[in-house]
C-alpha angles and dihedrals in degrees: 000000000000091000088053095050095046089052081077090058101044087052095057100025091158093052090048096049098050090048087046082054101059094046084048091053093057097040089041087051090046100047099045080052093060093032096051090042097043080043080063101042093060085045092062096037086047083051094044098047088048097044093036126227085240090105131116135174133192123196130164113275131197116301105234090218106042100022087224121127116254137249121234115215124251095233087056093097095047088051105041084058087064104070108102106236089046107115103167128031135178142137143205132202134201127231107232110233096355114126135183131236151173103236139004091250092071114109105236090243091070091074092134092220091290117143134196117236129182103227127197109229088251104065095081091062090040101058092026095236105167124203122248091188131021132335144320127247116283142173089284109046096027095090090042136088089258111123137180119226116224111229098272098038094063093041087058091043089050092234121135105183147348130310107057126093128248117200117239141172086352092306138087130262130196112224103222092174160005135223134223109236107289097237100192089030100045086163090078088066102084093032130111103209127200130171121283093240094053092041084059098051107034100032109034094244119184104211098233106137104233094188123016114203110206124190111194139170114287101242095046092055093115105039100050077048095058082044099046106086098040089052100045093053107007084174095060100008084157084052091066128080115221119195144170115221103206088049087069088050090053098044086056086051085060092049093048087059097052080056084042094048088059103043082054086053085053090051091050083053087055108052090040082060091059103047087060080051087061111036074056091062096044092050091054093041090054091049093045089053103048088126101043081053099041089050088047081058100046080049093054110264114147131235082261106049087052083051104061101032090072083039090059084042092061096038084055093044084049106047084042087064101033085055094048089050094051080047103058092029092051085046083049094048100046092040096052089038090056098046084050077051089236130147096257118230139196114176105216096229092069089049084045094046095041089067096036085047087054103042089054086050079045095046087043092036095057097032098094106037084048095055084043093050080053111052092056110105121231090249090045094051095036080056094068098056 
């Protein structure tokens, strides 16, 4: 019965290609939307895997009677360090109306957005930033006018890597490197970070802490966080904003998907689109062989037989064009997941669902031009010859 169905296909090989080809549009654009999002979805579990979702920050938050921001305390970082389950602890803190530039000829107002921050040597470990250029802050260069430029800062500065001098607060500072984007700080990004020593004595930093990065134990996440604000400022704890970095991450990933859940919705549009496609091939087809089905009856084929058999013919227009869509939506999903650089993904449920999906359009789309086929009577169909 399959041999027989797929006679009509071979017959007409142009006509079923190009209805294939609308049910493969719809599945190809189905699958590539799950593929791509579930792609994402491993990216951010591999980062987060590899940054840990073991970070927390405090900064001051707004003070509900004054509506002023907070200060945090200068003794926040030491005693942040004391709770017991903290592993990792360092703060930076941002220099108020100081800008960076490239060169001394700018006007002030062109900052770009940047901002100066004085940074501890230990912030780069504790938020696992990593340098594309160059190297991080150390004893030596800590007290000195030496800074490290975030990802986007440099971009905007036009500088790609270390040995060449930016222009802040009216003198003159060497770049000795440049970060990766800070995935879990993206704040750093547009930052330009010196040491807090030199901070202090160039820039008339204040040493006020503006952000405190805190690295603790896993299974303690949630209760230094419950600790976090009262020990950075026992005096205001309401007045300081605790947050958990991945948990951002986690919350975009949800949005991607709302976006994700209507491009699907697209894709379902698609493929319906198709299967009309289809049922429209099945009805010409039916009117085209009166006389093949009406011979089939004079020979003895039952209403049945001729039943099924365009039945079968649909199912097969149909799967050709399912498999063809899991094919190029699985080729789009892996070639847009490799140039994000992302481990690419296809469930195989949706694999699996795309073809089920097409063979029930296929089985709706043919049963009426089957039951048509066979309700014509030997003598009806022989007329039209």
């Amino acid at each position: 019965m399959l041999r027989v169905g797929a006679t009509g296909l071979r017959t007409r090989p142009l006509r079923a290609w190009l209805s294939a080809l609308g049910i493969a549009i719809g599945i190809a654009a189905m699958i590539a939307v799950v593929g791509i999002s579930s792609s994402s979805r491993a990216e951010l579990d591999r980062q987060l895997a590899a940054l840990g979702t073991n970070l927390l920050t405090v900064s001051p938050g707004t003070s509900m009677m004054s509506g002023e921001v907070g200060v945090l305390p200068y003794e926040a970082v030491s005693m942040i360090g004391r709770i017991a389950p903290v592993t990792q602890v360092a703060a930076v803190g941002q220099v108020p109306e100081t800008n960076v530039y490239r060169s001394d000829r700018i006007p002030e107002g062109q900052s770009g957005g940047m901002t100066v921050c004085a940074a501890e040597l230990a912030m780069l470990e504790t938020v696992g930033a990593e340098l594309a250029d160059g190297v991080w802050l150390n004893e030596a260069t800590s007290g000195y006018p030496a800074v490290v430029l975030g990802a986007s800062a440099a971009e905007q500065l036009g500088i790609t890597g270390a040995g060449v001098d930016v222009y802040i607060a009216g003198q003159w500072f060497s770049v000795v490197g440049v970060l990766e984007p800070v995935v879990l700080a993206p704040e750093l990004d547009l930052a330009a970070l010196v040491g807090w020593e030199a901070a202090e004595a160039y820039l008339g930093f204040d040493g006020h802490a503006t952000t405190v990065y805190t690295r603790t134990e896993d299974e303690y996440v949630l209760d230094v966080a419950g600790v976090l604000a009262a020990t950075a400022d026992p005096s205001a704890p309401d007045e300081m904003s605790v947050s958990r970095p991945s948990d951002a991450l986690e919350a975009q990933q949800a949005v991607d998907s709302a976006f994700t859940g209507m491009l699907l919705g697209l894709g379902a549009v698609a493929l319906l689109v198709g299967g009309v496609g289809v049922a429209n091939t099945m009805v010409i087809s039916v009117l085209e062989r009166r006389s093949e089905i009406g011979l089939r009856r004079s020979l003895g084929a039952t209403r049945g037989q001729v039943r099924v058999q365009f039945l079968a013919e649909s199912l097969l227009l149909s799967a050709l064009g399912g498999l063809g869509g899991v094919l190029i939506g699985t080729v789009v999903t892996v070639g847009y997941a490799s140039s994000q650089g992302w481990p690419a993904v296809v469930p195989y449920w949706a694999s699996v669902g795309g073809v089920g999906a097409t063979l029930f359009i296929g089985a709706v789309a043919g049963l009426y031009p089957a039951i048509r086929a066979s309700r014509l009577s030997p003598t009806e169909a022989l007329a039209t010859q």
